[in-house]
Backbone as numpy.savetxt, mean C-alpha at the origin, in Angstrom:
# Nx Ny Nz CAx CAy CAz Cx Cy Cz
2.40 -35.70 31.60 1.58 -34.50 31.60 2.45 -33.25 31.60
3.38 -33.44 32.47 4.51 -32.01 32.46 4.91 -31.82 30.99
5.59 -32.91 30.17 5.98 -32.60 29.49 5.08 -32.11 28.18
4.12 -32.45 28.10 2.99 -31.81 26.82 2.67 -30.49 27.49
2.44 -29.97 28.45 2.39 -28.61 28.57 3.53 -27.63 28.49
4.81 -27.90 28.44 5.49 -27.80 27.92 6.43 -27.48 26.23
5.75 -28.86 25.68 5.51 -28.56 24.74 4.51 -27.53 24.05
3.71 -27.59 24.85 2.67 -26.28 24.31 2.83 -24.79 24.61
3.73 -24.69 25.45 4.37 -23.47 25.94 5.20 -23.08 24.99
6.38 -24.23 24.90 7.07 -23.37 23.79 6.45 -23.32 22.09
5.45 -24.06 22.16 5.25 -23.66 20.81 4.01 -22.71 20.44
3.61 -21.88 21.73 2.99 -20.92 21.94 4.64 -19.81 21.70
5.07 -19.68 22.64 6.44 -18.36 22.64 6.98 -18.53 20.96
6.98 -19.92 20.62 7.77 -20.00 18.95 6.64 -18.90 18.06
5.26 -19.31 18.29 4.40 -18.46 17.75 4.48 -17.35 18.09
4.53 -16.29 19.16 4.59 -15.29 19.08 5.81 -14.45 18.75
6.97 -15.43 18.87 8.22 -15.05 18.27 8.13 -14.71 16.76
7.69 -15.45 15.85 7.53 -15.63 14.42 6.68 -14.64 14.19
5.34 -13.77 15.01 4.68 -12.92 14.64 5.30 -11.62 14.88
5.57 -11.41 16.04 6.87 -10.45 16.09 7.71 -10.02 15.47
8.08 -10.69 14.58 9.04 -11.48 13.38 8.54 -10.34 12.46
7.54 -11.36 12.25 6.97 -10.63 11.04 6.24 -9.42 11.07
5.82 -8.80 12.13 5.15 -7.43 12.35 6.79 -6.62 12.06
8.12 -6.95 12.44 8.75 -5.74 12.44 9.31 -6.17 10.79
9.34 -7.02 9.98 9.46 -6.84 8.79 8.36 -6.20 8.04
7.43 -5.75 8.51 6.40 -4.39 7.75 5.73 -5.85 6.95
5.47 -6.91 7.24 4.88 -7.98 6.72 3.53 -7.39 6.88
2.51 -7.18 7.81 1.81 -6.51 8.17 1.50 -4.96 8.19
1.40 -4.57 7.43 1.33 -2.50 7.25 0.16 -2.42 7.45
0.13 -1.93 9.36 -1.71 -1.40 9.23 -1.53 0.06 9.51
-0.29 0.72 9.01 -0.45 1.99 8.56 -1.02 2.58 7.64
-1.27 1.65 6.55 -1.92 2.09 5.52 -2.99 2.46 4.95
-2.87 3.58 4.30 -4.30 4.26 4.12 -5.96 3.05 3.32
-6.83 3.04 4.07 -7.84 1.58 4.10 -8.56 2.32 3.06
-8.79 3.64 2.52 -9.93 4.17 1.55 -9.54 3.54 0.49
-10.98 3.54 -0.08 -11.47 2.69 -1.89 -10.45 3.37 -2.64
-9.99 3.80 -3.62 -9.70 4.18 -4.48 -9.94 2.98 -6.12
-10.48 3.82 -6.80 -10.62 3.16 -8.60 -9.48 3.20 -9.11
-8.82 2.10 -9.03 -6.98 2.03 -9.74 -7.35 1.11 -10.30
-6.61 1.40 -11.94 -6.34 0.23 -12.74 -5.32 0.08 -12.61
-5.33 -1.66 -12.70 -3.85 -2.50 -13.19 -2.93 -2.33 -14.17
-3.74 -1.71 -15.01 -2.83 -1.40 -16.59 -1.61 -0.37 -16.29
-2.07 0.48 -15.52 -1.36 1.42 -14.97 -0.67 1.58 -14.30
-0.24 0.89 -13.64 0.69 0.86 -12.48 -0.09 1.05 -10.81
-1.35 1.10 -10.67 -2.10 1.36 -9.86 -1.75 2.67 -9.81
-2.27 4.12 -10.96 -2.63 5.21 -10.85 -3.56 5.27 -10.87
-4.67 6.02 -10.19 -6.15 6.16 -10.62 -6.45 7.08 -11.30
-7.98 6.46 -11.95 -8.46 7.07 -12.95 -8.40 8.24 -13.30
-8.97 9.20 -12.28 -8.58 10.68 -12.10 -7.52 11.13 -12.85
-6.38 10.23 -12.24 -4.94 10.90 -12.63 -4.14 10.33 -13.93
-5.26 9.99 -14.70 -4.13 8.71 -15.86 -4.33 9.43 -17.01
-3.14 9.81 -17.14 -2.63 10.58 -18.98 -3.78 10.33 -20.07
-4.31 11.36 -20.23 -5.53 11.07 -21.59 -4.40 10.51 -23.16
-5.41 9.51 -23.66 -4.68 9.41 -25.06 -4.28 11.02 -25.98
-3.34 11.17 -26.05 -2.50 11.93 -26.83 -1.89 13.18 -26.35
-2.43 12.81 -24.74 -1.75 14.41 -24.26 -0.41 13.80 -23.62
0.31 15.24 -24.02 1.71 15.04 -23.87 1.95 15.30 -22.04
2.93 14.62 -20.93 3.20 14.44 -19.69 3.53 15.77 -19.06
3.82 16.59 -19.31 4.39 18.29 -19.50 2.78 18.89 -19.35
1.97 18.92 -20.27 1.21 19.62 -20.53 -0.33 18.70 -19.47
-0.06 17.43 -18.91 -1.11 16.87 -18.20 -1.00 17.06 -16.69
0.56 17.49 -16.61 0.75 17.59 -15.08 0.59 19.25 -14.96
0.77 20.07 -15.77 0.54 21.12 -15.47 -1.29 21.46 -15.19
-1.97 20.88 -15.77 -3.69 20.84 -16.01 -3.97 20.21 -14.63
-3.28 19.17 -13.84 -3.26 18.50 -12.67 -3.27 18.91 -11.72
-2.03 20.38 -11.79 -1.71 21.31 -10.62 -2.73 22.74 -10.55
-3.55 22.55 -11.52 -4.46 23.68 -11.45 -5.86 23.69 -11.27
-5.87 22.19 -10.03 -7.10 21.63 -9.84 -6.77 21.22 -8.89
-7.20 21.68 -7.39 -7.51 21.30 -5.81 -7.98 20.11 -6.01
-8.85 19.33 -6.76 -9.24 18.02 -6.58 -8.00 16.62 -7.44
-7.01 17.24 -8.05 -6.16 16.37 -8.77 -4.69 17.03 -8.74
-4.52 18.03 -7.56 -3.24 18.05 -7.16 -2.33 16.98 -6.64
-2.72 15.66 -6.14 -2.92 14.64 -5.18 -2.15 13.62 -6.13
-2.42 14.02 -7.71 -1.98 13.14 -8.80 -0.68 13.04 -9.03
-0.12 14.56 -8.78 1.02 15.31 -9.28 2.16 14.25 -8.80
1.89 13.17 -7.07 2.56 12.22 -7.03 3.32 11.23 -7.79
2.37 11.29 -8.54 2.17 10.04 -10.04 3.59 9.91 -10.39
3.65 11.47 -10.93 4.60 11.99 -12.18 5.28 12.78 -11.93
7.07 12.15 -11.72 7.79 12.37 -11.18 8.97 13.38 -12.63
């Protein structure tokens, strides 16, 4: 009997060792922001909002970006 509780001890501490583990390798990020956002895959996960119209040039889409309180946020994008 001693010895199975024992065994269950340490393989309780092995478990919380390994989670520990892995919480400080950022395995777990519950820093991260939880809101919806509409991102396509095609894109690199930019959202919709912020994704280059067919034929406009990157110069002339980030400037249109920065002159809008609701898609300043984009300007991230495009470095």
């Amino acid at each position: 009997m001693e010895i199975k509780g024992k065994v269950v001890l340490y393989g309780a501490l092995i478990l919380v060792v390994f989670l520990l583990l892995l919480f400080s390798l950022g395995v777990f990020d519950l820093s991260k922001n939880k809101t919806i956002q509409s991102v396509s895959k095609e894109t690199g996960g930019i959202p919709e909002k912020c994704q280059i119209p067919e034929g406009q040039e990157i110069d002339s889409w980030k400037e249109h970006l920065g002159h809008h309180a609701e898609t300043k946020d984009c300007l991230k994008y495009f470095n």
